[in-house]
C-alpha positions in Angstrom: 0.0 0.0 0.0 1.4 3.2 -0.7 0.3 7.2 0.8 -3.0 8.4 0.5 -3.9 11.4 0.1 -7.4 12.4 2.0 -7.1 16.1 1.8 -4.4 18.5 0.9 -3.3 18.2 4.3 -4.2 14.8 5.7 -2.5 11.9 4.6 -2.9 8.0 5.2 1.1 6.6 4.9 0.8 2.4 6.0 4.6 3.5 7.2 3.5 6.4 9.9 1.0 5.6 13.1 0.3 2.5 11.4 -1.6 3.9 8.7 -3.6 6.2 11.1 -4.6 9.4 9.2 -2.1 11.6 10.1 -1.3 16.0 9.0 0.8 15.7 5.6 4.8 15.8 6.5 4.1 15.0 10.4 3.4 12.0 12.5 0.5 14.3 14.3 -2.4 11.7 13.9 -5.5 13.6 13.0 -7.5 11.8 15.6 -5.5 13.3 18.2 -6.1 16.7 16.9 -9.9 16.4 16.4 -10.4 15.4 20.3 -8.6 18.8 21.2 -11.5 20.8 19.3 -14.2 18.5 20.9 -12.4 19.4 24.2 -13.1 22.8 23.6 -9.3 23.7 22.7 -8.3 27.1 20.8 -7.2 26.0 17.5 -4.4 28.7 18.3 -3.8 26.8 20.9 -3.7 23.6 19.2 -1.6 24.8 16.5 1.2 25.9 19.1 0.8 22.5 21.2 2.4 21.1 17.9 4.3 23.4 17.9 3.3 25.2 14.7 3.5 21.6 12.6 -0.1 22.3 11.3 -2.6 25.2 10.6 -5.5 26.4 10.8 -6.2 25.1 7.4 -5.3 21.8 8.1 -8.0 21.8 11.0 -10.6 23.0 9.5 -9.9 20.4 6.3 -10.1 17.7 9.2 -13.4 18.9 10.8 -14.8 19.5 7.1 -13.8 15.7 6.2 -14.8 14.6 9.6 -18.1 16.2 9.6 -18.6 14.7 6.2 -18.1 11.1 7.4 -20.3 11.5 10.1 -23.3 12.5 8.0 -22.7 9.2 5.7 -22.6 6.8 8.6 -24.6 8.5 10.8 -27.0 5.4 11.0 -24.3 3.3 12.4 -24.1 5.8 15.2 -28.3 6.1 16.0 -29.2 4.8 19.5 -31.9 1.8 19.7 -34.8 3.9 21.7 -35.2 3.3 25.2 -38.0 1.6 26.5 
């Protein structure tokens, strides 16, 4: 298997975080960067966490691509109602 590109930023390389999506030319896995937003981190924040390895483009491309998966799976994420 050889790199993937999903993005302009994010990359899927079988040879980095074992093939985890990961920010293009870093081993920052793009998992690790979306739970920072969902806990409520400042991107600017973020960004200097990593110590300036990504931007703010780079987020925002994850959260759009992110946001995108979850609308076509969202059925595998519905709750059975409660009785």
């Amino acid at each position: 298997m050889e790199n993937k590109f999903i993005g302009r930023y994010i990359v899927v390389d079988p040879n980095i975080c074992h093939g985890k999506p990961t920010f293009r030319g870093t081993r920052i896995m793009v998992s690790d960067v979306l739970e920072q937003v969902a806990e409520g981190l400042a991107w600017e924040s973020i960004i200097e966490g990593w110590h300036n390895s990504i931007s703010k483009d780079a987020i925002a491309e994850a959260l759009q691509l992110s946001r995108q998966a979850f609308l076509n799976h969202v059925t595998e994420f519905a709750l059975e109602p409660s009785s």
